[in-house]
N, C-alpha and C positions, 0 to 999 in steps of 0.2 A: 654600592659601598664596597672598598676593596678591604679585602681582609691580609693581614699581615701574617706570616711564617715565623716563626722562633726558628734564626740560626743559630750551632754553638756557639760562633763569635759572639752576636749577640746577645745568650744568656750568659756568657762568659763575663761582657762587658758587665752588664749588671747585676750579676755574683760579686764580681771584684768592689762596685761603687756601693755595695750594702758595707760588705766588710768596711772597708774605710771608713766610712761612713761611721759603723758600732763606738761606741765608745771601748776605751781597750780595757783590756782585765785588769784589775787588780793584781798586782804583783804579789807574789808566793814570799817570794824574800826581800829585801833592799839591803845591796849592798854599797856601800859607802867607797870613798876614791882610797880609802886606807886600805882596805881589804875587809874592811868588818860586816859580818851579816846579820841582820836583826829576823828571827824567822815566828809565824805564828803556828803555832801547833794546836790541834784539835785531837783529842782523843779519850781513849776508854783504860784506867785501872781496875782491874776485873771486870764491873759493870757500871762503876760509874764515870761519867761522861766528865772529863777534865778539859781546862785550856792553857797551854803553855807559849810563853815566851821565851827565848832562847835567841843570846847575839854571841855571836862567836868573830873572834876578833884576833891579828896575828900577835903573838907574843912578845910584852912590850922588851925582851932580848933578843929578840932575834929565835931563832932556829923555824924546826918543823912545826912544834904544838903552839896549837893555838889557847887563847883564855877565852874561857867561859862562863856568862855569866847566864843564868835562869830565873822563872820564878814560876809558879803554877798553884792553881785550885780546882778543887772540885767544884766544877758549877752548880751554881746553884743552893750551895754548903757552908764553905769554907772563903776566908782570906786568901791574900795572895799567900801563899809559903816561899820562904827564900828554899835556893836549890845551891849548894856549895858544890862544885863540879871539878872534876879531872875528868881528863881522857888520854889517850895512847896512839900509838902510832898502826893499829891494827883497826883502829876507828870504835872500840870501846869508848863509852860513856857511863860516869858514875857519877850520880847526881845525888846529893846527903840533903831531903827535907827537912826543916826546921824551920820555929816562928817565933817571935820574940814572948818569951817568958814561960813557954811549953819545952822547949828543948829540940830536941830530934828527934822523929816523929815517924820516920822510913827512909829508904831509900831506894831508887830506881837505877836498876840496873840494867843498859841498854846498847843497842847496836843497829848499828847503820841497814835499813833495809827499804832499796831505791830510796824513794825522799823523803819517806819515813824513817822512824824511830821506833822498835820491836826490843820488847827484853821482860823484866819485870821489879815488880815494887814488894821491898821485900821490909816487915814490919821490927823495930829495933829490938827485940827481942827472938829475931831469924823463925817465931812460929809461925805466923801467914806470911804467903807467898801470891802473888796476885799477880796474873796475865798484863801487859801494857803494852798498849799500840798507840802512836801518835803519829798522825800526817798533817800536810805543811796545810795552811788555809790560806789564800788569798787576804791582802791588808791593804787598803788605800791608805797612801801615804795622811791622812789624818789617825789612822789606825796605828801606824806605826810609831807616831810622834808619843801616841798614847802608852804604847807599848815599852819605848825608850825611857818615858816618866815613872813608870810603872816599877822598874826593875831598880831603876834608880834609887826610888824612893823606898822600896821594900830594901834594899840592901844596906841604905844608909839607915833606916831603921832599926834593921839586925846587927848592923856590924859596925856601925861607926858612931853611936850612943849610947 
């Protein structure tokens, strides 16, 4: 019996045919042919573990700033919260929690850090102050469909009844 060698070429070739092969990741973002990005975030205010949606979209007049639309909970806790947002041209982000018929509730004060989000959630009456990190998570496009409804319906809840 002849026994066979492993060339590079040959591990090479079937390196490449597993990849292919894989199914491919889940995308971090979707971004739509307008410029709009639908993103899902994963993260921690102080210690408790939140999940955020966040679609950012070009501004329906035109210029630099985009609109922003969010909504987030603490897992496991809480409803979704609508998130009322501004941002700037230095890439600040100010996002105002509130929920229908509690009022506002905090808010997070944040900045762009790699494909995170770093800042903190600061309670309506300025006494607690609380650490926040949010990074991007992976959404298969059923996830995101989910996430589009989600924001929708939270804000046509808050804001348009």
């Amino acid at each position: 019996m002849k026994t066979r060698t492993w060339t590079p070429a040959l591990a090479i070739a079937f390196a490449a045919a597993a990849l292919l092969a894989a199914p491919a990741p889940a995308a971090v973002a979707a971004t739509q042919d307008d410029g709009t990005t639908l993103t899902l975030y994963t993260g921690r205010v102080g210690t408790r573990a939140v999940t955020m949606y966040l679609q950012d979209e070009p501004a329906p007049c035109g210029g630099i700033l985009r609109t922003i639309s969010a909504v987030y909970r603490y897992d496991g806790v809480s409803k979704w919260l609508a998130l009322d947002a501004n941002s700037d041209r230095k890439g600040h982000l100010a996002l105002v929690e509130s929920s229908l018929g509690s009022g506002i509730s905090g808010a997070l004060m944040l900045v762009r850090d790699g494909a995170g989000l770093k800042g903190k959630w600061i309670s309506p009456d300025g006494e607690r102050v609380l650490p926040v990190r949010f990074d991007p998570a992976p959404a298969l496009a059923r996830k995101r469909k989910e996430m589009a409804e989600t924001l929708e319906k939270v804000h046509y809840e808050n804001d348009d009844c």
